[in-house]
C-alpha positions in Angstrom: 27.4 16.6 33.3 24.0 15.5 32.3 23.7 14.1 28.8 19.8 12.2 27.8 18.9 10.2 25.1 15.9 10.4 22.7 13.8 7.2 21.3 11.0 4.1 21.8 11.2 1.3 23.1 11.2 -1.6 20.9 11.0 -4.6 22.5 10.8 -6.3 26.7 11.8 -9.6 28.0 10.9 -10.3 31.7 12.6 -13.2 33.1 11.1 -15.6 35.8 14.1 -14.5 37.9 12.9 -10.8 38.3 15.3 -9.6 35.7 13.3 -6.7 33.1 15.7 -5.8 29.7 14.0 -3.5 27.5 15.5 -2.0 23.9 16.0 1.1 23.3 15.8 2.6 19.8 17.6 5.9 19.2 20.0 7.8 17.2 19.3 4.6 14.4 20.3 2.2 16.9 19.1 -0.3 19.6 20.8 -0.2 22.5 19.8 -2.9 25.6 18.8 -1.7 29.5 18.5 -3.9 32.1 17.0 -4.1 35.5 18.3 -6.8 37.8 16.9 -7.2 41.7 20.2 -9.9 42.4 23.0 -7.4 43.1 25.3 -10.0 41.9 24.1 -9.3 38.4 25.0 -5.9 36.0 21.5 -3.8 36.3 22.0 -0.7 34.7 18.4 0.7 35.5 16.8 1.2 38.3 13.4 -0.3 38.3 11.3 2.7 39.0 12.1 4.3 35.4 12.1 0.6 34.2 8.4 0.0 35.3 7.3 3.5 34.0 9.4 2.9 30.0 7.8 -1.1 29.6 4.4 -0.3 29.1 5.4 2.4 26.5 5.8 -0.4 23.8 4.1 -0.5 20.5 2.5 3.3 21.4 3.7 6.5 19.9 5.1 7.7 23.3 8.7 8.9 22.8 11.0 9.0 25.3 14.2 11.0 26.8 16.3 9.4 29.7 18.9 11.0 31.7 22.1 10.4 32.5 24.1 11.7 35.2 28.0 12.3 35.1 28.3 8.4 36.7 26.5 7.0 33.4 23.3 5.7 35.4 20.0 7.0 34.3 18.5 9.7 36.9 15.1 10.4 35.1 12.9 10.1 32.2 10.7 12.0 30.4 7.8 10.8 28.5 6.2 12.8 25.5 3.9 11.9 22.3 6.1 11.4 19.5 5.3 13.9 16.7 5.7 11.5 13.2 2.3 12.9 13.1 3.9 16.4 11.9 5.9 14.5 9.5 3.7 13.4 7.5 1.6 16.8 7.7 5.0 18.1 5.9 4.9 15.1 3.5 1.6 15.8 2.4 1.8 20.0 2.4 5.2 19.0 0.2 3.2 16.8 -2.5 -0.2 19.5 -2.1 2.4 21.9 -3.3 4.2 20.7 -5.7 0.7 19.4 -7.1 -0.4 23.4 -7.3 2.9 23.9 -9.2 2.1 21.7 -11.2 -1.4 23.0 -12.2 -0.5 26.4 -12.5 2.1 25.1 -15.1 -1.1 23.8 -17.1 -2.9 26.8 -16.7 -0.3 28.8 -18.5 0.6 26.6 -20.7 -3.2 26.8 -22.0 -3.2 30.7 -22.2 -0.2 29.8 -24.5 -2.3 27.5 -26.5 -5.2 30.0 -26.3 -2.9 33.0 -27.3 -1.5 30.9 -30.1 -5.2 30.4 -31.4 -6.7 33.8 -31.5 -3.3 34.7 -33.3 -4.1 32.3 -35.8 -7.9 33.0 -36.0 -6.4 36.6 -36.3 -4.3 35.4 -39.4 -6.5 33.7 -41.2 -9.2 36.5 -41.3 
């Protein structure tokens, strides 16, 4: 069964040997991937997918891999992350609340208002 995983990559290390290990950050944790040419070595990932995921690093390209039912990776996909819409909802959120908050005012001088032309209406 296929299962993926969503995230960025967070950091590379490429060793004079050939070896590439990249970290992975997703589900809020980091999880390490290697590529290894020497067969004698674990390499978990093959180094097509590794050569396309290392120069995603420090951009705001996100990233799903795919695993097949054997646990090794069979494809990734490459998107723009969206924390750009986050913070759209952040600031509709605070935009909102600041409305709220002036409409609150805006009543709350018609009360004052109100109160004064009662009292104007009082006195004379």
């Amino acid at each position: 069964m296929l299962h993926s995983i969503f995230g960025q990559v967070t950091a590379v290390r490429k060793f004079t040997h050939g070896d590439i290990e990249f970290d992975f950050y997703h589900e809020d944790e980091i999880t390490t991937y290697r590529y290894s040419s020497d067969p004698s070595r674990l390499g978990n990932f093959p180094k097509e997918l590794v050569e396309i995921l290392v120069p995603t690093l420090a951009t705001d390209i996100c990233i799903e891999i795919f695993f097949g039912d054997d646990g090794h990776p069979t494809h990734v996909q490459l998107e723009e992350c969206n924390e750009d819409d986050d913070d759209l909802d952040e600031e509709d959120s605070a935009l909102e609340e600041e409305d709220d908050n002036l409409e609150e005012e805006d009543d709350n001088l018609e009360e004052e208002d109100d109160n004064l032309e009662e009292d104007s209406d009082l006195k004379d």
